[in-house]
NUDODREN-20644 format. One record per residue (C-alpha): residue number from 0; residue in one letter; chain; x, y, z negated. Coordinates in Angstrom, 2 decimals. Example, Ala and Ser with C-alpha at 12.3 -4.5 7.8 and 13.67 -1.06 7.14 Angstrom:
- pos, code, unit, east, north, up
- 0, A, A, 12.30, -4.50, -7.80
- 1, S, A, 13.67, -1.06, -7.14
This chain:
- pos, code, unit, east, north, up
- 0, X, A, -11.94, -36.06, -12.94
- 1, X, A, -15.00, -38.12, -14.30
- 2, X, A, -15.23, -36.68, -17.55
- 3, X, A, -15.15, -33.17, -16.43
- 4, X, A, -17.59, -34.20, -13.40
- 5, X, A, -19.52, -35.47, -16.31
- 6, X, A, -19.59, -31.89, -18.24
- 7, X, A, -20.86, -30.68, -15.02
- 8, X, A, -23.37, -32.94, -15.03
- 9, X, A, -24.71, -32.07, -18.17
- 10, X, A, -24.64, -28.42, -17.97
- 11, X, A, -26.56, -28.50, -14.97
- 12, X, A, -28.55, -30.76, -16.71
- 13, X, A, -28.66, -28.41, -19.54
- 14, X, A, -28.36, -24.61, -19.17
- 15, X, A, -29.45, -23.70, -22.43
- 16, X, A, -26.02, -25.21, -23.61
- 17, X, A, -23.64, -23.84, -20.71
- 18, X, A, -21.42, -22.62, -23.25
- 19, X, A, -20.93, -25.69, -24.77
- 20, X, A, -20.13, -27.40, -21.80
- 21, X, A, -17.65, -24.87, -21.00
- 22, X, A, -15.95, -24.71, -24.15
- 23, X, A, -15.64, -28.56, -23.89
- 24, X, A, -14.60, -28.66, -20.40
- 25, X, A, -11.48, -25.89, -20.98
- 26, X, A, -10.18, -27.34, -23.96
- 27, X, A, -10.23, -30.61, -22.35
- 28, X, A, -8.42, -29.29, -19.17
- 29, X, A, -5.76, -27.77, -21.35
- 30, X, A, -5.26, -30.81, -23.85
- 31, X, A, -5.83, -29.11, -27.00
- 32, X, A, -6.94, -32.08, -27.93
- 33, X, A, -7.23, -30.76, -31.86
- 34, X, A, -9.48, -27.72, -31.29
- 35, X, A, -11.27, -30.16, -28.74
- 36, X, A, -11.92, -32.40, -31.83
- 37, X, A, -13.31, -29.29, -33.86
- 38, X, A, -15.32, -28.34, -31.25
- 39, X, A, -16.95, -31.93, -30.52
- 40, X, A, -17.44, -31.65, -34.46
- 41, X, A, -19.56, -28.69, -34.11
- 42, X, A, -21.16, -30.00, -31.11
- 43, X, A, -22.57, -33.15, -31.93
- 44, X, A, -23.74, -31.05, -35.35
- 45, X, A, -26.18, -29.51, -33.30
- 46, X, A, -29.65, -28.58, -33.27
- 47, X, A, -29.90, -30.21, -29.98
- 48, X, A, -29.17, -34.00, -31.77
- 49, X, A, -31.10, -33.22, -34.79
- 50, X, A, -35.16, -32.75, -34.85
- 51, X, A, -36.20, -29.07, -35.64
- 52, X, A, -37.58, -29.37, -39.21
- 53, X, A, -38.27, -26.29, -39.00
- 54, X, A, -40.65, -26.94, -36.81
- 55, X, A, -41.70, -30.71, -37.31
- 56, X, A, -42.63, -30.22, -41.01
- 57, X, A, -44.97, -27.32, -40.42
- 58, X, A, -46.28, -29.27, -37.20
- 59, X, A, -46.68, -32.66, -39.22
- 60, X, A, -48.48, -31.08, -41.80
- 61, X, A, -51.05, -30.09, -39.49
- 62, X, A, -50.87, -33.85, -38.35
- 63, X, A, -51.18, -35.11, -41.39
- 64, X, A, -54.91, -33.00, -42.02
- 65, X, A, -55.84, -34.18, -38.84
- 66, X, A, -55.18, -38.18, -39.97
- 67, X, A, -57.42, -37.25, -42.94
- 68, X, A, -59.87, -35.58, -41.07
- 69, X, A, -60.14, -38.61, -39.30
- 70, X, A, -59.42, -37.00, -35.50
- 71, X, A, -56.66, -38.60, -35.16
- 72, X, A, -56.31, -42.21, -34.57
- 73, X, A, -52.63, -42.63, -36.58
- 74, X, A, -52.27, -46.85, -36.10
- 75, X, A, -49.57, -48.21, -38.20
- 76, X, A, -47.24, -48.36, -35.06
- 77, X, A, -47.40, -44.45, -35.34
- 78, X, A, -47.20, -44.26, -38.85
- 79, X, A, -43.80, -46.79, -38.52
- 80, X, A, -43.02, -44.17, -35.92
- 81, X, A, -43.28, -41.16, -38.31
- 82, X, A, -41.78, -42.13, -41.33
- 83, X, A, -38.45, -43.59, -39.19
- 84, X, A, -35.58, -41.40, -38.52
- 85, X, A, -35.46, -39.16, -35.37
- 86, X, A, -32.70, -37.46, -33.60
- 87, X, A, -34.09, -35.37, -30.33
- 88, X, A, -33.15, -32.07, -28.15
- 89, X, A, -34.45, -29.32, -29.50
- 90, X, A, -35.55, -27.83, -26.66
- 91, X, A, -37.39, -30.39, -25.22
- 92, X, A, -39.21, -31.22, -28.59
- 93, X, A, -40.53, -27.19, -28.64
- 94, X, A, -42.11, -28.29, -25.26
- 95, X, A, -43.47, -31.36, -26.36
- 96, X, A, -44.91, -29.47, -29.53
- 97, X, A, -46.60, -26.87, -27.42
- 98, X, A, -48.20, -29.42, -24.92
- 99, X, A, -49.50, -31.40, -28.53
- 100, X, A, -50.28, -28.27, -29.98
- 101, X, A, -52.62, -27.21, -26.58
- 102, X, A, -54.19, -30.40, -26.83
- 103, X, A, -54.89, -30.55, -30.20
- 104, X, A, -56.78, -26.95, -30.14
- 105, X, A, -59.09, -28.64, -26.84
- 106, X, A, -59.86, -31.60, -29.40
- 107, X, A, -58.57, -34.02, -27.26
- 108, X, A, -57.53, -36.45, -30.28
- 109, X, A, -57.44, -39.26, -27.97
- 110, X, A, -54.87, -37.86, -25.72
- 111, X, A, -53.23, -35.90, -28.77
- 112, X, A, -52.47, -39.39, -30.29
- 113, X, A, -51.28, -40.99, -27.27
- 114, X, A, -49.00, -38.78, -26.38
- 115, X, A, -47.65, -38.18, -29.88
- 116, X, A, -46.45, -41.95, -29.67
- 117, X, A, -45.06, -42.16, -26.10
- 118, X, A, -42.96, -38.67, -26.42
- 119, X, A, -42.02, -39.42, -29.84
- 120, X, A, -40.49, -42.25, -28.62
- 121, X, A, -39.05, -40.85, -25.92
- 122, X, A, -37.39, -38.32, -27.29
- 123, X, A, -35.40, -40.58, -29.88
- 124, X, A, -34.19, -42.61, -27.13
- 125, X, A, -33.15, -39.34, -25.28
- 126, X, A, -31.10, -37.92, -28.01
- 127, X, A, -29.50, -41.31, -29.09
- 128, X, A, -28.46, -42.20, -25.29
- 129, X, A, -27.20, -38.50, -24.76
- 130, X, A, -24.57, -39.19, -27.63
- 131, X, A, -24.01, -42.63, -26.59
- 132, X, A, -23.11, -41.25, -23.16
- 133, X, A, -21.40, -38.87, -23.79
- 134, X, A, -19.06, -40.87, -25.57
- 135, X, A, -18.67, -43.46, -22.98
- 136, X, A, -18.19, -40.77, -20.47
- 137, X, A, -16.46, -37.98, -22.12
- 138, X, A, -14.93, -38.99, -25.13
- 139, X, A, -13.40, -42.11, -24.04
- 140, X, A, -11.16, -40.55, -21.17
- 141, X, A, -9.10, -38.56, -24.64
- 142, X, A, -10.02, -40.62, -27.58
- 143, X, A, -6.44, -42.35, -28.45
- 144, X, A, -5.25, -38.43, -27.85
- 145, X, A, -6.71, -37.06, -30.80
- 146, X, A, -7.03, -38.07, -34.74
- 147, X, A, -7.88, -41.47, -34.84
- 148, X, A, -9.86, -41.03, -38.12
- 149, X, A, -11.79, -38.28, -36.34
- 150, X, A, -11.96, -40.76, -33.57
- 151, X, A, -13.62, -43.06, -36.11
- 152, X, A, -16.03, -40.61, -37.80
- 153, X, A, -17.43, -39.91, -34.04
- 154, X, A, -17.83, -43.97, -33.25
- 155, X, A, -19.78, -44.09, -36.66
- 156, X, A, -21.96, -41.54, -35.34
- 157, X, A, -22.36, -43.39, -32.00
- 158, X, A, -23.58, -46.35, -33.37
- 159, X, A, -26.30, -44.93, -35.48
- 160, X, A, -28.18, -43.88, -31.95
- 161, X, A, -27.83, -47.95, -30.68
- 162, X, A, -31.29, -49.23, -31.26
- 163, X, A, -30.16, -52.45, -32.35
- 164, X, A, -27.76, -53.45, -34.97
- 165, X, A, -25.69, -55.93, -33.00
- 166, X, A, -24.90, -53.79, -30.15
- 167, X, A, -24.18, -51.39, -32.28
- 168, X, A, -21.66, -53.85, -34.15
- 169, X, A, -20.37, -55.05, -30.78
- 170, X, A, -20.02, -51.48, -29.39
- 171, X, A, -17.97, -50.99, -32.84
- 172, X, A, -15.72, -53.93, -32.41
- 173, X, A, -14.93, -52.27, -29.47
- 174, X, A, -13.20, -49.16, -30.87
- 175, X, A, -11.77, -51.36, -33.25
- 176, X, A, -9.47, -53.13, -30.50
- 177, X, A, -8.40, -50.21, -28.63
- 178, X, A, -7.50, -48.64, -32.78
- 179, X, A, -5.35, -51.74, -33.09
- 180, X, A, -3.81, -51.57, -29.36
- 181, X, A, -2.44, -47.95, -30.17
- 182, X, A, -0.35, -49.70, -32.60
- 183, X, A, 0.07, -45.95, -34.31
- 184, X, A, 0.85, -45.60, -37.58
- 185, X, A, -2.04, -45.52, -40.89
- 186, X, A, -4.64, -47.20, -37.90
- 187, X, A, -6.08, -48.89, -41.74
- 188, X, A, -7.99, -45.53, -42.33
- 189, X, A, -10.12, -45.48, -39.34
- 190, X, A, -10.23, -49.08, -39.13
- 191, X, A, -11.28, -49.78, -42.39
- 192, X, A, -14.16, -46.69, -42.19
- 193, X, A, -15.50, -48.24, -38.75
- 194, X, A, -15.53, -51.57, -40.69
- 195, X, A, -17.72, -50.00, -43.82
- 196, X, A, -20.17, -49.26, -41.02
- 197, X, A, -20.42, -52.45, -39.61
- 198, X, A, -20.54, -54.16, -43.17
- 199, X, A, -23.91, -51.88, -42.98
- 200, X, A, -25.33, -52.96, -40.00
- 201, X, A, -24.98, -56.41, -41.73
- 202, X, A, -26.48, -55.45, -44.93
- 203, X, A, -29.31, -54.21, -42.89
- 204, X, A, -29.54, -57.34, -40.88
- 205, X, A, -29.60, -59.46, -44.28
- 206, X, A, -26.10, -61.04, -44.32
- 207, X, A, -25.22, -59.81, -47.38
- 208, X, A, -22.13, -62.72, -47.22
- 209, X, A, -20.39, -61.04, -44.38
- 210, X, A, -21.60, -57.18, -46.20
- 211, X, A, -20.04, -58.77, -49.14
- 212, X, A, -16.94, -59.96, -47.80
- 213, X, A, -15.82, -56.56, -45.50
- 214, X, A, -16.42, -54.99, -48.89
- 215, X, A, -13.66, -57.29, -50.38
- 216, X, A, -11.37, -57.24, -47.47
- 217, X, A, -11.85, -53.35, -47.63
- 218, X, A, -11.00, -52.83, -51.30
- 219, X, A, -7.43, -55.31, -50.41
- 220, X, A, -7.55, -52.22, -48.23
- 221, X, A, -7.91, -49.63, -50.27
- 222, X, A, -5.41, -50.95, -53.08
- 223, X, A, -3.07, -51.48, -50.26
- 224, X, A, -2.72, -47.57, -48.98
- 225, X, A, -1.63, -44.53, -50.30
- 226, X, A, -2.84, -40.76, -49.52
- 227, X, A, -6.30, -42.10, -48.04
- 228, X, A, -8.67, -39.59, -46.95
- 229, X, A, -11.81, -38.67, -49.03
- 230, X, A, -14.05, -39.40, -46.39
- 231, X, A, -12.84, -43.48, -46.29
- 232, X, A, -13.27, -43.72, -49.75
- 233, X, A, -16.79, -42.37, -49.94
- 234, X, A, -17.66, -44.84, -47.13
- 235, X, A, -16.68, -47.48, -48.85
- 236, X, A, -18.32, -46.69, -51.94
- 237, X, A, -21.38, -45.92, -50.45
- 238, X, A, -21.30, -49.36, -48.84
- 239, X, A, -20.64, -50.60, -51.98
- 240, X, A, -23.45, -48.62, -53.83
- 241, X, A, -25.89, -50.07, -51.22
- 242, X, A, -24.81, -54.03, -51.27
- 243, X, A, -25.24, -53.69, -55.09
- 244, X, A, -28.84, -51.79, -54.60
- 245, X, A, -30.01, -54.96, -52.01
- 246, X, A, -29.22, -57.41, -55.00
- 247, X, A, -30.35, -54.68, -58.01
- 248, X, A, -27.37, -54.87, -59.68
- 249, X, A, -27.99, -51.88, -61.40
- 250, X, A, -24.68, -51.50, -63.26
- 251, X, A, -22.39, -51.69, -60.30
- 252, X, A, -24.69, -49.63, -57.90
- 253, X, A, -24.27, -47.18, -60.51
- 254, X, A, -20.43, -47.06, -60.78
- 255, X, A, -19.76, -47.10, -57.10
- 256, X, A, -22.33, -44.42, -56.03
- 257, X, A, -21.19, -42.28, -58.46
- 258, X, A, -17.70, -42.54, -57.35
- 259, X, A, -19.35, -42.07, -53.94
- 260, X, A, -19.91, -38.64, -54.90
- 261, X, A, -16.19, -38.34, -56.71
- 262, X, A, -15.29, -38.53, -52.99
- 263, X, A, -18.08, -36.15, -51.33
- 264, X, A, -19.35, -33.01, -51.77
- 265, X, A, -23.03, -32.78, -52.86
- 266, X, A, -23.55, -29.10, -50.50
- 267, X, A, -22.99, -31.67, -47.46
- 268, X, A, -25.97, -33.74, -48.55
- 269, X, A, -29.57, -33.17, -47.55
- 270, X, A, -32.09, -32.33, -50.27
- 271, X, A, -34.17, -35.37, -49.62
- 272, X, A, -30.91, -37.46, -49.71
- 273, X, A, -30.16, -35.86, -52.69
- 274, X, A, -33.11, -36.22, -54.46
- 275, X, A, -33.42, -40.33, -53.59
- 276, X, A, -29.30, -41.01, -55.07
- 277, X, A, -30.30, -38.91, -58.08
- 278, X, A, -33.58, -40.63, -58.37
- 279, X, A, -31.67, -44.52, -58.12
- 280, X, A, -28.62, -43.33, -59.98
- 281, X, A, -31.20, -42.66, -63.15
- 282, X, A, -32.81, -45.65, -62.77
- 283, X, A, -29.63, -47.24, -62.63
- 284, X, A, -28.31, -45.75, -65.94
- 285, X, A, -31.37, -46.88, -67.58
- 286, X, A, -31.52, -50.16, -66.75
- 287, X, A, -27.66, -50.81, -66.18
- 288, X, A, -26.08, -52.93, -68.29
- 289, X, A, -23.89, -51.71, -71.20
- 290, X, A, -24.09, -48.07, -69.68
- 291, X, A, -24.74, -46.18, -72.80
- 292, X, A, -23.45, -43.08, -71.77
- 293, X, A, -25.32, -40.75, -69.64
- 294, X, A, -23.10, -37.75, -69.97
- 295, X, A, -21.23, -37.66, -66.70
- 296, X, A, -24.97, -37.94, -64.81
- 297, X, A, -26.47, -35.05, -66.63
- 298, X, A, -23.11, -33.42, -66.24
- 299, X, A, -23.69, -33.57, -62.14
- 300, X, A, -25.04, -31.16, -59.96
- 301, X, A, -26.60, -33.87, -58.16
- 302, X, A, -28.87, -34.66, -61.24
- 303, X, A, -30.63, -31.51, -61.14
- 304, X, A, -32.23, -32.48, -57.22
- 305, X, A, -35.08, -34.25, -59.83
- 306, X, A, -36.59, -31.15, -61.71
- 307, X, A, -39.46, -29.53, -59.86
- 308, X, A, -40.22, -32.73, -57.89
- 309, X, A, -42.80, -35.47, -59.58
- 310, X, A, -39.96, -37.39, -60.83
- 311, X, A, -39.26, -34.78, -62.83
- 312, X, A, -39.98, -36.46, -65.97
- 313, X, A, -37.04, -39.11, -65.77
- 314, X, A, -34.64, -36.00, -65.98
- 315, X, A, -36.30, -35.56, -69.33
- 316, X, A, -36.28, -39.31, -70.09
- 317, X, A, -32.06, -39.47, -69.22
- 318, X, A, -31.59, -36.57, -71.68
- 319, X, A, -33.81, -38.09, -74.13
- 320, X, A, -31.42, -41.47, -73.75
- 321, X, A, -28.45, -38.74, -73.82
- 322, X, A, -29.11, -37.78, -77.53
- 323, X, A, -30.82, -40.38, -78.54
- 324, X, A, -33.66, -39.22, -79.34
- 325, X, A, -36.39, -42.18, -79.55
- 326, X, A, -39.56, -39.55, -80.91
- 327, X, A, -38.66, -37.51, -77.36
- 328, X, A, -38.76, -41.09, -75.54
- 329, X, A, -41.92, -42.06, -77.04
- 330, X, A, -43.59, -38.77, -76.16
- 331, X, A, -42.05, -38.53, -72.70
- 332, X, A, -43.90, -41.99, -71.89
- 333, X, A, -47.09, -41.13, -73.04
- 334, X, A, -46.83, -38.13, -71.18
- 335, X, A, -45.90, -39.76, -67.98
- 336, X, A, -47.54, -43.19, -68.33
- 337, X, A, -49.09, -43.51, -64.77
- 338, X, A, -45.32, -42.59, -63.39
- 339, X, A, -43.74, -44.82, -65.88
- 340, X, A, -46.04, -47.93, -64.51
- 341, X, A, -45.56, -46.94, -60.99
- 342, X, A, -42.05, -48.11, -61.20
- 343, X, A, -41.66, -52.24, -61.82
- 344, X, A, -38.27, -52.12, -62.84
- 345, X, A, -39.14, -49.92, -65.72
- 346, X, A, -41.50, -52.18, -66.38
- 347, X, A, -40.53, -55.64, -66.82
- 348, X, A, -37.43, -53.82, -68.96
- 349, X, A, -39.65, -52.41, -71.45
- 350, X, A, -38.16, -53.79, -74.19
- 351, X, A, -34.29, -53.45, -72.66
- 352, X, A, -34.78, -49.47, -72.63
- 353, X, A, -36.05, -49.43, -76.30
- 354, X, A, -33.12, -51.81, -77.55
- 355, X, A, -30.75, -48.98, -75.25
- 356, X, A, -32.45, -45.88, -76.91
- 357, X, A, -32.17, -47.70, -80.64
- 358, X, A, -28.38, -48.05, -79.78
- 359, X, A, -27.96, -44.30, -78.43
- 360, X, A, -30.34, -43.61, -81.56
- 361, X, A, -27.56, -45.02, -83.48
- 362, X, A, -24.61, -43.47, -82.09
- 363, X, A, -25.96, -39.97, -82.51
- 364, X, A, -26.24, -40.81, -86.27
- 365, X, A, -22.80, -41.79, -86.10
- 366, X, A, -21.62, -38.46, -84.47
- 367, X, A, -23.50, -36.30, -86.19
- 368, X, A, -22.02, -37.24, -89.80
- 369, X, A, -18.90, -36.22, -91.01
- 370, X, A, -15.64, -38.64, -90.49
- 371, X, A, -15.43, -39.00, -94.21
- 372, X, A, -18.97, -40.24, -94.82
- 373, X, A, -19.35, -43.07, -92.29
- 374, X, A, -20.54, -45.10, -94.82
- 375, X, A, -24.34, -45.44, -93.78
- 376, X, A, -27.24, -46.80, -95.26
- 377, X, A, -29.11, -49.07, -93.32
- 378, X, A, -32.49, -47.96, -94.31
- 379, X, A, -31.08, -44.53, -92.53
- 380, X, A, -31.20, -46.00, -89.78
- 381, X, A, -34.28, -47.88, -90.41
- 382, X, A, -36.04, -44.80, -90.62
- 383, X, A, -34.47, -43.19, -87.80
- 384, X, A, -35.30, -46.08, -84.91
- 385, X, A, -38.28, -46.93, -86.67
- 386, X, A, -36.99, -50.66, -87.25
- 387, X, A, -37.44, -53.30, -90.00
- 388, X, A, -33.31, -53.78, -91.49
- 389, X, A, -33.74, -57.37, -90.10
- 390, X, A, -33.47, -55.50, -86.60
- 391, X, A, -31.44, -52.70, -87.62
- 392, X, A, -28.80, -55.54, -88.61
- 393, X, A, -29.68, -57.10, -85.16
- 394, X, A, -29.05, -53.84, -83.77
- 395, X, A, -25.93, -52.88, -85.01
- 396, X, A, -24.61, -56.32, -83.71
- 397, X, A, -25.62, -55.91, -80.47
- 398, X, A, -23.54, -52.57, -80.76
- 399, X, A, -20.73, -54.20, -82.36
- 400, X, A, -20.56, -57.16, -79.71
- 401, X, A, -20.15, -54.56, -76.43
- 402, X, A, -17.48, -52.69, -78.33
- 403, X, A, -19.27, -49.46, -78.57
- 404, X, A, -19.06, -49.07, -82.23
- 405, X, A, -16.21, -50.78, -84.95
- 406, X, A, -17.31, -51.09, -88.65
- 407, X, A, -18.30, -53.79, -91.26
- 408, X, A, -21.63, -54.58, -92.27
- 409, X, A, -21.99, -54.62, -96.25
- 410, X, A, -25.44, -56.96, -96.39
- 411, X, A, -25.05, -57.27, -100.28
- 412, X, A, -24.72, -53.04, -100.29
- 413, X, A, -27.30, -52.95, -97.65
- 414, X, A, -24.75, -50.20, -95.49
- 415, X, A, -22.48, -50.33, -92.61
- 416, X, A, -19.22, -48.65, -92.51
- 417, X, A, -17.92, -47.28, -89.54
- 418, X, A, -14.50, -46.85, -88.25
- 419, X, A, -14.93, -46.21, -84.32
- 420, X, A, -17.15, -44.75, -81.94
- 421, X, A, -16.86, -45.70, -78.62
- 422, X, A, -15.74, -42.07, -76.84
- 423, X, A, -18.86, -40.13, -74.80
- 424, X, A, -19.33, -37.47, -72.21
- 425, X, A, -20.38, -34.88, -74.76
- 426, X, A, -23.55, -32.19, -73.66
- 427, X, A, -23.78, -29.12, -74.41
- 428, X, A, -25.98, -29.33, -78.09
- 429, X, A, -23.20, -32.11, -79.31
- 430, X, A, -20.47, -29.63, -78.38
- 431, X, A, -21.91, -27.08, -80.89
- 432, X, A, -22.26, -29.30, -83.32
- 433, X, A, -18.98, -30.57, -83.05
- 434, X, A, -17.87, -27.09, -83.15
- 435, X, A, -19.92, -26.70, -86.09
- 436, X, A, -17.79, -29.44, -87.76
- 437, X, A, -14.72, -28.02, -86.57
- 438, X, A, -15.23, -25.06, -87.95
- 439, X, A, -16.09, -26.63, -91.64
- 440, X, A, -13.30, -28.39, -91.54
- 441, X, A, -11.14, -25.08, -90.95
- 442, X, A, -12.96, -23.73, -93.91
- 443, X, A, -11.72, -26.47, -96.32
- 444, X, A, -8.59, -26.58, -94.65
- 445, X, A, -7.93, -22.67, -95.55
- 446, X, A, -9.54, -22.99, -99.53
- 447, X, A, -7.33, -26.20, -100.04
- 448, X, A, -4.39, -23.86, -99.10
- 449, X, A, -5.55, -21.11, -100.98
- 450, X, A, -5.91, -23.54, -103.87
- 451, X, A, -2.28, -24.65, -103.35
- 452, X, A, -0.83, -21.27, -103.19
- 453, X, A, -2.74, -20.31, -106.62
- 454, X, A, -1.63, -23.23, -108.41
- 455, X, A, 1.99, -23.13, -107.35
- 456, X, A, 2.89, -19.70, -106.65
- 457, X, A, 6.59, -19.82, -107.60
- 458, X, A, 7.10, -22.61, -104.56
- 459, X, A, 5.26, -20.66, -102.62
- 460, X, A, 6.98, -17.48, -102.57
- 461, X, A, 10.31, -19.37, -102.71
């Protein structure tokens, strides 16, 4: 049989991963076509598809004193080279390290730099054609046999390794008609996830018209189905977190990647991934529109990627915006000016994140005052956001008009009175001090009974 002539091929090919092979090869022969799935899971998991970090980060730091020594000649087709993605055999790559390594202790920087580039290269062709063949050769003889979503998830993985985005699309399509020729039941799932990926090969390309419209034909989908697995849904919200990104919609990059992670599980993720969604997600919040409540971020694991990196300081900055607290703010960015200007978005909305913080500014007062005295002075809050009333009244309009507060303004009284408070994702300070409230109001609760029982004691005890 091909595909098991195939295995043969490889392992031969391969000794190092004999056992693989062999695993592949008798679960294939016997048609356990689940465990086969689980194993090709594992498989393609592998070392052998992935670069070493282990061993490229120590080695590129090395490279990188080099570039600054000036030995190495690092043109900005190797530096493209470098900062790209790579996928390569493990083995192989130890082998190319030691033959770099030997010619970077004889100081042949000419040599060292030319083969950097050619192997490089070579080796993230290698790994991206081993996957693509072994799908075409392997995979293919079984792949209506086993989960189609499965089936899916490994296609997506395919055509990540085609170097460019139309094959890849076209190689997609493929699987797409051979999904629909099944004619099985729930074929939407891994149709749909196959689709997400193409609608990102198209957002790469540019056409954000076609990204745009597999996004709507995908959430007609969605709405459509029932039971859908977790891994289709954070597909298509990623998708959707990335269209959003291309066109900085802030708002709506920021609802749909956080429902991307609703759907995934951040101990999957890689800590540089990590770091970059929590890093976008709080530039998001902060420049979103009518987001005014940063709650569920903080409340995140995924948040917490930011603290001991440099972009440590807008963790500080979202819990400043949290509580409202506009002297924190102000400190925070004279702290961190140089990061602060380093980001243009930040920016050009100056003015948009003070106007943000006033209204957060204003919502704490709210909160923190009892229900009963909602009646507030305006000069209160004057003093609080460091506003003329002229603003503050400008302010509390703005709030009014996106519905996060509901009250009258008394101009004549020079107050506002407050009836509503759009509801927040509470943290962990404005839990105690709600508790703190609770807890007073228990207290007057218990003396207004005691009070009762004193004054009418025969009604009582009847």
């Amino acid at each position: 049989m091909a595909a098991l002539q195939y295995l043969e091929s490889l392992r031969n090919a391969h000794p190092e991963l004999a056992e693989w092979y062999n695993s592949l090869a008798d679960l294939y022969q016997k048609k356990l076509w689940h465990q086969l799935t689980l194993k090709l899971e594992q498989f393609v998991a592998l070392a052998v598809f992935q670069v070493p970090l282990f061993f490229l980060t120590s080695f590129f730091i090395s490279l990188s004193a080099l570039v600054i020594d000036g030995k190495l000649n690092c043109t900005s087709e190797l530096g493209v080279m470098l900062s790209g993605e790579s996928d390569c055999a493990a083995v192989r790559v130890l082998f190319w390290g030691l033959e770099l390594l030997c010619l970077e202790r004889w100081e042949r920087w000419e040599l060292f730099s030319q083969g950097l580039r050619l192997d490089f290269v070579r080796f993230i062709r290698y790994a991206g054609d081993a996957l693509i063949q072994l799908y075409h050769n392997f995979i293919t003889d079984f792949e209506t046999k086993i989960n189609l979503l499965k089936l899916a998830h490994f296609a997506v993985i395919v055509s990540r390794q085609y170097s460019e985005k139309e094959a890849a699309v076209g190689y997609l399509g493929g699987v797409i008609e051979k999904l629909q020729a099944t004619r099985e039941q729930r074929i939407e799932e891994p149709i749909l996830y196959i689709k997400m990926q193409i609608a990102i090969f198209k957002l790469e390309q540019g056409d954000q018209k076609e990204c745009k419209k597999l996004l709507e034909d995908g959430k007609t989908t969605l709405d459509s189905m029932t039971d859908i697995d977790p891994s289709v849904y954070a597909n298509y919200y990623w998708v959707s977190s990335q269209y959003h990104k291309t066109r900085q919609e802030f708002a709506e990059f920021y609802k749909s990647a956080l429902l991307y992670l609703a759907y995934t599980s951040v101990e999957s993720l890689s800590e540089s991934f990590k770091l970059d969604l929590a890093f976008d997600l709080s530039l998001s919040a902060l420049l979103g529109d009518n987001i005014y409540n940063f709650g569920e971020l903080l409340a995140h694991p995924i948040i917490k990627s930011l603290l001991g990196t440099k972009v440590e300081w807008l963790y500080y900055i979202l819990q400043a915006f949290n509580s409202g607290d506009l002297v924190r703010y102000q400190e925070l960015c004279r702290v961190h000016n140089a990061a602060l200007s380093a980001q243009p978005a930040l920016v050009q909305n100056e003015q948009k994140l003070l106007e943000k913080i006033n209204i957060l500014c204003l919502m704490e007062i709210i909160f923190s005052r009892p229900s009963e005295d909602r009646t507030i002075p305006l000069s209160v809050i004057a003093e609080r956001t460091k506003l003329s009333i002229e603003n503050v009244e400008h302010l509390l309009m703005k709030s009014l008009s996106v519905h996060l507060i509901e009250g009258i303004i008394d101009q004549v009284e020079g107050t506002v009175h407050v009836s509503w408070v759009q509801p927040r994702v509470l943290g962990i300070q404005q839990i105690k001090s709600l508790r703190d409230r609770l807890d007073s109001w228990t207290g007057k609760v218990h003396t207004a009974l005691l009070s009762i029982e004193a004054e009418t004691p025969d009604l009582i005890g009847s």
